[in-house]
N, CA, C and O atoms as CSV, one atom per row, in Angstrom:
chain,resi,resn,atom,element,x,y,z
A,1,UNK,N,N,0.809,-1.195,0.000
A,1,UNK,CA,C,0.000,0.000,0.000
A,1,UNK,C,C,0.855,1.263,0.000
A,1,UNK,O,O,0.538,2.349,-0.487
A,2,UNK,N,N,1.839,0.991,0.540
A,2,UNK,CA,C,2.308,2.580,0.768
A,2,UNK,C,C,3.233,2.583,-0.551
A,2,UNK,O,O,3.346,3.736,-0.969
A,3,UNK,N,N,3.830,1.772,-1.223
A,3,UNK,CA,C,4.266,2.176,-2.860
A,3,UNK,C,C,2.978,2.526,-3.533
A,3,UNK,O,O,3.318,3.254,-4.466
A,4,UNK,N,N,1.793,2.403,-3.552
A,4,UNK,CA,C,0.807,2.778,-4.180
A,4,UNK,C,C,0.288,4.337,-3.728
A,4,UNK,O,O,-0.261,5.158,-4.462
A,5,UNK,N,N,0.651,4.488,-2.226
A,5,UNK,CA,C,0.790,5.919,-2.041
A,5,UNK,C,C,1.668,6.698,-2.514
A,5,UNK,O,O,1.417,7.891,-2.681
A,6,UNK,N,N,3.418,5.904,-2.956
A,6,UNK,CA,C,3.882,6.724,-3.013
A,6,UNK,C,C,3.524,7.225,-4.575
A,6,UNK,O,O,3.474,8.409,-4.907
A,7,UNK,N,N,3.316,6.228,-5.353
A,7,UNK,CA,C,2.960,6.784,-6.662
A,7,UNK,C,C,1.911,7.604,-6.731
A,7,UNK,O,O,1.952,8.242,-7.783
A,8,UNK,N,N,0.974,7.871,-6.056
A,8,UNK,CA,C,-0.613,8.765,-5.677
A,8,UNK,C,C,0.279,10.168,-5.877
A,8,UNK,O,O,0.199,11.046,-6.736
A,9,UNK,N,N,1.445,9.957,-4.350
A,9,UNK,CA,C,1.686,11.604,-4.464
A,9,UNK,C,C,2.530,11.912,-5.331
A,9,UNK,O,O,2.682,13.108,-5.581
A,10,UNK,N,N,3.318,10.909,-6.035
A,10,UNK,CA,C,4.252,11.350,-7.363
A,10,UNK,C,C,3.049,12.145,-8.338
A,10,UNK,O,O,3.188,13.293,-8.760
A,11,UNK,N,N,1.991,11.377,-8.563
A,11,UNK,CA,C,0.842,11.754,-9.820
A,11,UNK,C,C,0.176,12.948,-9.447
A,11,UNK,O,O,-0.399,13.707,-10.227
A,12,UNK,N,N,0.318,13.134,-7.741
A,12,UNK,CA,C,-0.568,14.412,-7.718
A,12,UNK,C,C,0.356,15.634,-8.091
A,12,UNK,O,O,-0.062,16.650,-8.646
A,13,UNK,N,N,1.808,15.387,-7.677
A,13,UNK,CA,C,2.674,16.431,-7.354
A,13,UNK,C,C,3.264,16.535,-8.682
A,13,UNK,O,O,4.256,17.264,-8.672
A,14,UNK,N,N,2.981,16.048,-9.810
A,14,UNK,CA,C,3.423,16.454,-11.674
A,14,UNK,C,C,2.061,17.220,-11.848
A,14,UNK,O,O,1.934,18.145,-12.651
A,15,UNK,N,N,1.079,16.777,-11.055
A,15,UNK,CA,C,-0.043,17.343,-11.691
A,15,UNK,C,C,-0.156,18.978,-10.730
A,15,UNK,O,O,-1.123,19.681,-11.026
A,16,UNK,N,N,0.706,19.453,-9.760
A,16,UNK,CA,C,0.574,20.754,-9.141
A,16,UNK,C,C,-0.140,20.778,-7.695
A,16,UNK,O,O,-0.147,21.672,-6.849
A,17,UNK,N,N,-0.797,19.372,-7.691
A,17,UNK,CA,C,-1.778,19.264,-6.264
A,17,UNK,C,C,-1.039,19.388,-5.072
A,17,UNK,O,O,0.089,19.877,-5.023
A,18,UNK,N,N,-1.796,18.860,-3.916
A,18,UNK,CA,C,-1.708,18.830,-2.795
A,18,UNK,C,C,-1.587,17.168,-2.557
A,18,UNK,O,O,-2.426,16.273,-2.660
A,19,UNK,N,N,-0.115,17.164,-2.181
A,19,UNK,CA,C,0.176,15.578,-2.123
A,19,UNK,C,C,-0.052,15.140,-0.772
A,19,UNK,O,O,0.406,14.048,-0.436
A,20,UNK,N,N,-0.852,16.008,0.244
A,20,UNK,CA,C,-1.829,14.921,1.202
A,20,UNK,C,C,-2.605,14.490,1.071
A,20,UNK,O,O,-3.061,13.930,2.068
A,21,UNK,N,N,-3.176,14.413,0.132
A,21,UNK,CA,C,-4.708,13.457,-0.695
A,21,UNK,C,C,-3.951,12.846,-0.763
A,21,UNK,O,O,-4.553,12.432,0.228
A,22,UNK,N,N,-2.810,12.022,-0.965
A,22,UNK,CA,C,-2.251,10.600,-0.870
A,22,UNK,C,C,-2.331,9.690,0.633
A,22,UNK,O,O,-2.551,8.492,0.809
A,23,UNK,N,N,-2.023,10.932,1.733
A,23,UNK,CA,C,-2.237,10.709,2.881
A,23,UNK,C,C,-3.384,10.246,3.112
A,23,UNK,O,O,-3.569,9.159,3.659
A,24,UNK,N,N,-4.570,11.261,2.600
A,24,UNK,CA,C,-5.831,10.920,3.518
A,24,UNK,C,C,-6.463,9.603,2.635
A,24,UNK,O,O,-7.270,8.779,3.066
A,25,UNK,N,N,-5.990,9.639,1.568
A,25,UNK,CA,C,-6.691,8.121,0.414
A,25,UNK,C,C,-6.159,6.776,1.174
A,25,UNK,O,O,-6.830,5.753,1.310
A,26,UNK,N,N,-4.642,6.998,1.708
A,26,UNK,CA,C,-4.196,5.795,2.570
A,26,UNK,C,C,-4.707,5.156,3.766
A,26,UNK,O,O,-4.549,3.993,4.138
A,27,UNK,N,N,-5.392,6.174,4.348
A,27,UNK,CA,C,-6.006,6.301,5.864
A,27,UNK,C,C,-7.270,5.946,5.787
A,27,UNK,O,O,-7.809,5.144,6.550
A,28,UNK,N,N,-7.866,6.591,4.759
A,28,UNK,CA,C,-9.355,5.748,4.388
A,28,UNK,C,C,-9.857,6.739,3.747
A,28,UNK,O,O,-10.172,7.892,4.040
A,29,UNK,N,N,-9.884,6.030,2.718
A,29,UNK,CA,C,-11.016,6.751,1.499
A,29,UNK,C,C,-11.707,7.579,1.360
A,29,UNK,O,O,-11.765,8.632,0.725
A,30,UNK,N,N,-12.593,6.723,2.395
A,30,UNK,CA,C,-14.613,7.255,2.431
A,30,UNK,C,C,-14.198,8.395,3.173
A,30,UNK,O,O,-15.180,9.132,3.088
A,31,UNK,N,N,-13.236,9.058,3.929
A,31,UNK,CA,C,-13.209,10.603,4.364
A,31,UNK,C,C,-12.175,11.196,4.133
A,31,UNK,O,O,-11.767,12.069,4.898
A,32,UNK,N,N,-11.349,10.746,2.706
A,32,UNK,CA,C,-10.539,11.331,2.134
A,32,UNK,C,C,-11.046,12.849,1.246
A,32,UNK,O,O,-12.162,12.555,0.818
A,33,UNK,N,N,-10.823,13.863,0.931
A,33,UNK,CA,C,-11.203,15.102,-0.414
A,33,UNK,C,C,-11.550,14.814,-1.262
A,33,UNK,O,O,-11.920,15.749,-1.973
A,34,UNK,N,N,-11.723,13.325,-1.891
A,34,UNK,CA,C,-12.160,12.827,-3.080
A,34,UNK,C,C,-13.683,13.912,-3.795
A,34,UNK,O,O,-14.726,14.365,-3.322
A,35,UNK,N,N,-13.051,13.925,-5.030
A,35,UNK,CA,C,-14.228,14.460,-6.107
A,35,UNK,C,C,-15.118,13.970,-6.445
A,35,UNK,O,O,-14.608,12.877,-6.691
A,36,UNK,N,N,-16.679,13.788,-6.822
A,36,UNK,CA,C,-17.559,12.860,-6.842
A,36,UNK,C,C,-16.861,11.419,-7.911
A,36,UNK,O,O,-17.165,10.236,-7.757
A,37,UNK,N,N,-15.992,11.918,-8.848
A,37,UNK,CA,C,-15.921,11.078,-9.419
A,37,UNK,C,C,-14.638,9.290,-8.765
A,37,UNK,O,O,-14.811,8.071,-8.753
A,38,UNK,N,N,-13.636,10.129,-8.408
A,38,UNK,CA,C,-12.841,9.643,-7.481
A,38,UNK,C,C,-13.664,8.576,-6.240
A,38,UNK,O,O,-13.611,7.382,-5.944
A,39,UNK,N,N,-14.304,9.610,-5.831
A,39,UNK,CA,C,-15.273,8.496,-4.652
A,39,UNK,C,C,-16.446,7.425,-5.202
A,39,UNK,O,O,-16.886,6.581,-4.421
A,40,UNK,N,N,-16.751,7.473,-6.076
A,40,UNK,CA,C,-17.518,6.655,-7.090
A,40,UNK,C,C,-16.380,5.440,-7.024
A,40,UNK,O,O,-16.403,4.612,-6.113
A,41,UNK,N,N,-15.420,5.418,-8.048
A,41,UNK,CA,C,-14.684,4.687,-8.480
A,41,UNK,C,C,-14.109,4.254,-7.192
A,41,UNK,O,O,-14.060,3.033,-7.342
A,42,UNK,N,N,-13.571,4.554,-5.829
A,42,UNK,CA,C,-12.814,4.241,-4.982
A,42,UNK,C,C,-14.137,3.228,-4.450
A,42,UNK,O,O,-13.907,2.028,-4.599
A,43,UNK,N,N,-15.297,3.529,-3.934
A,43,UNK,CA,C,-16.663,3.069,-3.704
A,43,UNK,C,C,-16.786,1.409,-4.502
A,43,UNK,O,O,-16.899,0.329,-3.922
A,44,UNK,N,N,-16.727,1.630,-5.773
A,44,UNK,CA,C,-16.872,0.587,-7.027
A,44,UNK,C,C,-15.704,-0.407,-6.984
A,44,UNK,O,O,-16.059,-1.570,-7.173
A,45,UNK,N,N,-14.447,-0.225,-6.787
A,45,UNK,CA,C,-13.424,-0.772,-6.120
A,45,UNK,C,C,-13.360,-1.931,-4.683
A,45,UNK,O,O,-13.210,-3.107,-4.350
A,46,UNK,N,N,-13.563,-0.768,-4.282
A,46,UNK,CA,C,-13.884,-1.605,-2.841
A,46,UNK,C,C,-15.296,-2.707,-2.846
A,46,UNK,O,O,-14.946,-3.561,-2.031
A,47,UNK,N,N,-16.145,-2.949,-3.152
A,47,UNK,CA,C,-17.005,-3.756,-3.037
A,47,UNK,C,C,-17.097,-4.926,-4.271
A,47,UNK,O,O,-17.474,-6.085,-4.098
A,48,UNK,N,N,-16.460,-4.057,-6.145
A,48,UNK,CA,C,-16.035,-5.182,-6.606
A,48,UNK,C,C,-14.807,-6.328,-5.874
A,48,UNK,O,O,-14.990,-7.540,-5.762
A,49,UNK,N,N,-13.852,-5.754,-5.539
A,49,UNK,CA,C,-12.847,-6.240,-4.453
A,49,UNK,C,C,-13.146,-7.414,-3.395
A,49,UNK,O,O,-12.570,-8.499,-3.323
A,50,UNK,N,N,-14.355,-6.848,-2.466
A,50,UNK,CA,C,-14.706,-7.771,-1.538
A,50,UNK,C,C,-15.933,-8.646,-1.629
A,50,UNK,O,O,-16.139,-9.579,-0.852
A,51,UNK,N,N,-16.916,-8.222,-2.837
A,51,UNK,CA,C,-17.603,-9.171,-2.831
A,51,UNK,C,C,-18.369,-8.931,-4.370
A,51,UNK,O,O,-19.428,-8.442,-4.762
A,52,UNK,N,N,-16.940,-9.707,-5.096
A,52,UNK,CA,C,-17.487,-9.920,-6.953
A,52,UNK,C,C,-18.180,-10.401,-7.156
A,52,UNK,O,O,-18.696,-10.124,-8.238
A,53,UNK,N,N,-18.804,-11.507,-6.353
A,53,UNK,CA,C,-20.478,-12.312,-6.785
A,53,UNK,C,C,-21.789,-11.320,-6.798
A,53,UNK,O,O,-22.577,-11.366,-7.743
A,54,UNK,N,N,-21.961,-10.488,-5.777
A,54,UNK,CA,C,-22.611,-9.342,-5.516
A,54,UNK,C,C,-22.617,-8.242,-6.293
A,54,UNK,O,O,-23.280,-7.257,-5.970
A,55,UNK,N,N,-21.972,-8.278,-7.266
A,55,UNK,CA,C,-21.950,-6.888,-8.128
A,55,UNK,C,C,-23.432,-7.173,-9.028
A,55,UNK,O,O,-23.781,-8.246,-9.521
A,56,UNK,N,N,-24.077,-6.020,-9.060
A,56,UNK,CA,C,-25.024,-5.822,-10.200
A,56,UNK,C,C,-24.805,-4.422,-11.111
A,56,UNK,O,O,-23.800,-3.716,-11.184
A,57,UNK,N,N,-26.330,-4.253,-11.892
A,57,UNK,CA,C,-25.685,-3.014,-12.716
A,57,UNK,C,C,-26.237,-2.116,-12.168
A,57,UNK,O,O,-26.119,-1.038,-12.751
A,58,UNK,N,N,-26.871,-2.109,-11.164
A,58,UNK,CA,C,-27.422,-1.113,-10.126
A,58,UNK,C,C,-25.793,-0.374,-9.653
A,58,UNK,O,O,-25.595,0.836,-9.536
A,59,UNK,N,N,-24.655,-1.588,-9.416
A,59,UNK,CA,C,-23.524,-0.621,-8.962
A,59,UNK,C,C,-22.599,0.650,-9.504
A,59,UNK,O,O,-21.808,1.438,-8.985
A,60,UNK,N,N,-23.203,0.385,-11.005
A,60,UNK,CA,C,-22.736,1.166,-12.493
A,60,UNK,C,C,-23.167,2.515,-12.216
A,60,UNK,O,O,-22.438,3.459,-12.521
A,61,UNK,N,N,-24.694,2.751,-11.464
A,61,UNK,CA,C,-25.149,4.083,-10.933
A,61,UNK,C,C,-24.471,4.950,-11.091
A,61,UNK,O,O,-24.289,5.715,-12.038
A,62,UNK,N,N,-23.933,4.827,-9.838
A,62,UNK,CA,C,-23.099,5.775,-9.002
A,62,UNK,C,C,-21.626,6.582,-10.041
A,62,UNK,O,O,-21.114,7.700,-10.098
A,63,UNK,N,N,-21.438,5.408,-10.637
A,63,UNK,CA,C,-20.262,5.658,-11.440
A,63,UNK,C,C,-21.297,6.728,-12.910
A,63,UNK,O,O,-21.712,7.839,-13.242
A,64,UNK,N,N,-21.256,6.118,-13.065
A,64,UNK,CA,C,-22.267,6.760,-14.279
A,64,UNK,C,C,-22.622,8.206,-14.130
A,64,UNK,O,O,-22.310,9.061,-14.959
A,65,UNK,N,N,-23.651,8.557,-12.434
A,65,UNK,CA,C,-23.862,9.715,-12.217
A,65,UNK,C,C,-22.408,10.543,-12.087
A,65,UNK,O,O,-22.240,11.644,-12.611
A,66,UNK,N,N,-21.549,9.956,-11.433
A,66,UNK,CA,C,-20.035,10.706,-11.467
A,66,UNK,C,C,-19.275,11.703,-12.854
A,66,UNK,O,O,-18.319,12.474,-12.768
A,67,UNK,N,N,-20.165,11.314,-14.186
A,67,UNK,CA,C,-19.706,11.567,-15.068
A,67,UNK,C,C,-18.691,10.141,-15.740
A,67,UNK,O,O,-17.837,10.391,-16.590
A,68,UNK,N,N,-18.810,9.358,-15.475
A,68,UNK,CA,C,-17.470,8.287,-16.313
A,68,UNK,C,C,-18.617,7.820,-17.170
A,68,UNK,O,O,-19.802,7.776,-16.841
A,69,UNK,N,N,-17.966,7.405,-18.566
A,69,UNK,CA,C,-18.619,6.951,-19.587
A,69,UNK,C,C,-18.340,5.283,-19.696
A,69,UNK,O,O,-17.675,4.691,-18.846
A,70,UNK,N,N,-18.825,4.750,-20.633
A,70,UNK,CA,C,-18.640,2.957,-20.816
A,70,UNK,C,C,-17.406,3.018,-20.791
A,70,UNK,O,O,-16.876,2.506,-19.805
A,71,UNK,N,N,-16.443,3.697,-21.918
A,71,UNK,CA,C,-14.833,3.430,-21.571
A,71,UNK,C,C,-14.277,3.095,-20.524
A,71,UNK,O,O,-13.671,2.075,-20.195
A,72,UNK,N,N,-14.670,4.577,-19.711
A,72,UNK,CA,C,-14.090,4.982,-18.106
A,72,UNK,C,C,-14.646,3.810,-17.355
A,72,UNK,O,O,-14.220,3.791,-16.200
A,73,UNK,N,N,-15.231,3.107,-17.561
A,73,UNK,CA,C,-15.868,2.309,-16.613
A,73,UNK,C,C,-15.121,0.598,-17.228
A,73,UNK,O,O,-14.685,-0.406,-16.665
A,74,UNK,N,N,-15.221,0.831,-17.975
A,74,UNK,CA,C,-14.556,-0.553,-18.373
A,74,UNK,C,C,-13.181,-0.605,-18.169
A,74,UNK,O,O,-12.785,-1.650,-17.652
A,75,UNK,N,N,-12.142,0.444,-18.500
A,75,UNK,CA,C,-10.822,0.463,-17.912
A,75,UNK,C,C,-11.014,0.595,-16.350
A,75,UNK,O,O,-10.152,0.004,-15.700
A,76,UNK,N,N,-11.840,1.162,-15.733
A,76,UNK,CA,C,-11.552,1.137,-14.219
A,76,UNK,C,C,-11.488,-0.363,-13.919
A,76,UNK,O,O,-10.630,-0.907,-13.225
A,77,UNK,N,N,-12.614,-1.014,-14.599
A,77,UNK,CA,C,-12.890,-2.481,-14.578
A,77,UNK,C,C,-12.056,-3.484,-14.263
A,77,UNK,O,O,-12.162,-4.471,-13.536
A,78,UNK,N,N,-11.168,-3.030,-14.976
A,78,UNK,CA,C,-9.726,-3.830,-16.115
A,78,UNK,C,C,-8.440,-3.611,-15.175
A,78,UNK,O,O,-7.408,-4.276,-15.266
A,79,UNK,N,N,-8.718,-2.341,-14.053
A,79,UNK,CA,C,-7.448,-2.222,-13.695
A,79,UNK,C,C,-7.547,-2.673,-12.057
A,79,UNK,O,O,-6.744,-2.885,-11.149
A,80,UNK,N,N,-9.179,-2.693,-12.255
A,80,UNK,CA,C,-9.315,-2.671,-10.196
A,80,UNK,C,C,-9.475,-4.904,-10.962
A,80,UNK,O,O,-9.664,-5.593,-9.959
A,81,UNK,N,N,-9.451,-5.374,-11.630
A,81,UNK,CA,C,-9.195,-6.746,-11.654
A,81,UNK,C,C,-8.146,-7.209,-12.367
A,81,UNK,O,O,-8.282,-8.276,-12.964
A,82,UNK,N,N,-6.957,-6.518,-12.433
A,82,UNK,CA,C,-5.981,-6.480,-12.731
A,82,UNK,C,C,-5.211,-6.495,-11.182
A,82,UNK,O,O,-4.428,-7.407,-10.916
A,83,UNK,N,N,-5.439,-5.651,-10.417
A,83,UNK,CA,C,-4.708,-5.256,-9.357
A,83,UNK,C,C,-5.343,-6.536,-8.410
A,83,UNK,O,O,-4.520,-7.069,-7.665
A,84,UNK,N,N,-6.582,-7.009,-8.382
A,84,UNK,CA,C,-7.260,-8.017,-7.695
A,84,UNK,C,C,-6.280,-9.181,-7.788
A,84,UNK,O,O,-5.882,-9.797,-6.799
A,85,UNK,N,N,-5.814,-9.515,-9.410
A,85,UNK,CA,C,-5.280,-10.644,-10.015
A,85,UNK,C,C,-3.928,-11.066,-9.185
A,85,UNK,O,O,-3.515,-12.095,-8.649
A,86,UNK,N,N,-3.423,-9.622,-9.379
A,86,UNK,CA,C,-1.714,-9.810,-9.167
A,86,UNK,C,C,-1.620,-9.672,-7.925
A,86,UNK,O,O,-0.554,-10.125,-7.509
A,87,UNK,N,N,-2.590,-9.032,-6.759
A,87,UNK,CA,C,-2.330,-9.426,-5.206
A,87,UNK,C,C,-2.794,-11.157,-4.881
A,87,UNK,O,O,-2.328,-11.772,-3.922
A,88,UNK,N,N,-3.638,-11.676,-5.726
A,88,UNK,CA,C,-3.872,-13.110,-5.341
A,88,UNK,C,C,-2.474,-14.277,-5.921
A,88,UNK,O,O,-2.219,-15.381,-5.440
A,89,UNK,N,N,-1.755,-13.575,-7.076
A,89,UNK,CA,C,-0.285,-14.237,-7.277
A,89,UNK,C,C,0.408,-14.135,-6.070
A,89,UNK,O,O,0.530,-15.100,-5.315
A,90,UNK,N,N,0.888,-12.989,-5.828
A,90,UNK,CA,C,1.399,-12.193,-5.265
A,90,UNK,C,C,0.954,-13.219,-3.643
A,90,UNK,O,O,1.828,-13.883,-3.087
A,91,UNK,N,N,-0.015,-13.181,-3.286
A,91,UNK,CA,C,-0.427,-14.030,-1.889
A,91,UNK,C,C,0.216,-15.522,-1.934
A,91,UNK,O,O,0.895,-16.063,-1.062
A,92,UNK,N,N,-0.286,-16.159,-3.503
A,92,UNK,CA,C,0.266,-17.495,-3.379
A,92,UNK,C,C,1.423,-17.649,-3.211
A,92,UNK,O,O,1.828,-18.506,-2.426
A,93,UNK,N,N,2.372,-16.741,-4.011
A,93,UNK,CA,C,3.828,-17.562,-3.662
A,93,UNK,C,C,4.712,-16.574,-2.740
A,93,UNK,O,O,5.902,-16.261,-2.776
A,94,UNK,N,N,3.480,-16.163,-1.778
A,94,UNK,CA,C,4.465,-15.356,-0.384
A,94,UNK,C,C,5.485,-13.894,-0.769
A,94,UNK,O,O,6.563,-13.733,-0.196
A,95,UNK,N,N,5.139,-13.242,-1.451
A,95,UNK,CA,C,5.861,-12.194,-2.055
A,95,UNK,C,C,6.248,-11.517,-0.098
A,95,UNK,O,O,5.827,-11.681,1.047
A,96,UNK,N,N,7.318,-10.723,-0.868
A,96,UNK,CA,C,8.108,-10.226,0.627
A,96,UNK,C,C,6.739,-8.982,0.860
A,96,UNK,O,O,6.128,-8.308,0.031
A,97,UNK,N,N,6.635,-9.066,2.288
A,97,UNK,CA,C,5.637,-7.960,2.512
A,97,UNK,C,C,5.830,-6.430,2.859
A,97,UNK,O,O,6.941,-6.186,3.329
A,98,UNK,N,N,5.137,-5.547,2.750
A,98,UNK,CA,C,5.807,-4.315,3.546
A,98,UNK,C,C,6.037,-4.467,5.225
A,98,UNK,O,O,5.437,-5.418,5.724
A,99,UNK,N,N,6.613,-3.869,5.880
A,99,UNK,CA,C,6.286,-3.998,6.851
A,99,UNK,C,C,5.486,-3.721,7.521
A,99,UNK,O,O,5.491,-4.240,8.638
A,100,UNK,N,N,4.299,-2.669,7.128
A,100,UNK,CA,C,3.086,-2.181,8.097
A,100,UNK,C,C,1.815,-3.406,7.723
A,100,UNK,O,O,0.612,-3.225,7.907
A,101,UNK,N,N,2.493,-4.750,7.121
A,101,UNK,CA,C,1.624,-5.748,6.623
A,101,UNK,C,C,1.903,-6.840,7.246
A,101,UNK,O,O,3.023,-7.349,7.276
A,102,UNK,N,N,0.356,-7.514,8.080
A,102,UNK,CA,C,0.515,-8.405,8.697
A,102,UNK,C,C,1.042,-9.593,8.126
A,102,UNK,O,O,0.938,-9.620,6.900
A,103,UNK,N,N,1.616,-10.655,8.685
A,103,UNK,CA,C,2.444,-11.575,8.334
A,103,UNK,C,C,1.250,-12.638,7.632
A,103,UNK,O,O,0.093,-12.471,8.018
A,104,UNK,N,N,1.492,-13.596,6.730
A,104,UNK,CA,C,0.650,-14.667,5.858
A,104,UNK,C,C,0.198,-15.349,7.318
A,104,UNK,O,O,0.609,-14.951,8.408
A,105,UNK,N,N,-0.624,-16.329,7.139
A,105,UNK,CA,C,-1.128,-17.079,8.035
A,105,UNK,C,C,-0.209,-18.231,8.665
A,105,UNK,O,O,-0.267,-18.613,9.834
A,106,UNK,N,N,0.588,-18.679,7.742
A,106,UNK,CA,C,1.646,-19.686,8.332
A,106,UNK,C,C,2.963,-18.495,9.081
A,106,UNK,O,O,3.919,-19.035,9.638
A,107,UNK,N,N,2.916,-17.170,9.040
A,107,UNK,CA,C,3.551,-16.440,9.846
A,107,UNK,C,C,4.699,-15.897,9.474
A,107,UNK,O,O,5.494,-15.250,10.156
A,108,UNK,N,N,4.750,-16.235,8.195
A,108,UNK,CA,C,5.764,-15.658,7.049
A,108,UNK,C,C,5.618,-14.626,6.203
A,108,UNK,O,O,4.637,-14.513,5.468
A,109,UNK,N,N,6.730,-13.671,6.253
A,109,UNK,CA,C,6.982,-12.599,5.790
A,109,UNK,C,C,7.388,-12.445,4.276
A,109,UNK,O,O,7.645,-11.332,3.816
């Protein structure tokens, strides 16, 4: 997580922002500065994430009202099960962890 922050504040800080929106996105989301569209997609993330059987197109809503079009929605698609993919590799063959990450279940790092 926190290489994924650090790239947040690399992307905010080319783009001129305020690279504590990396901070508060790390800490939790749902009361991070996020823009309607940002919190849509972070929203759509998190629940494709934890429970992909449960998705309907009722969840498309939210995204939709945000302004994202079929594209925007299909690459978000592509990248939040992309990132799903390569943490479940990534789990099987024990990749080294950060350290603010609890240890695998057999207690290995």
């Amino acid at each position: 997580m926190l290489s994924h922050a650090d790239d947040l504040r690399a992307e905010i800080a080319t783009e001129g922002g305020d690279t504590a929106l990396a901070d508060a996105v790390l800490s939790d989301w749902r009361n991070a500065p996020l823009d309607a569209a940002d919190r849509a997609l972070c929203a759509y993330a998190d629940r494709l994430t934890r429970t992909p059987a449960a998705m309907t197109r009722a969840d498309l809503q939210p995204l939709r009202a945000a302004g994202l079009d079929d594209a925007a929605i299909h690459h978000a698609v592509q990248v939040i099960g992309y990132f799903n993919y390569i943490n479940r590799v990534a789990d099987a063959v024990h990749v080294e962890l950060e350290p603010e990450m609890p240890s695998y279940p057999d207690g290995s790092r």
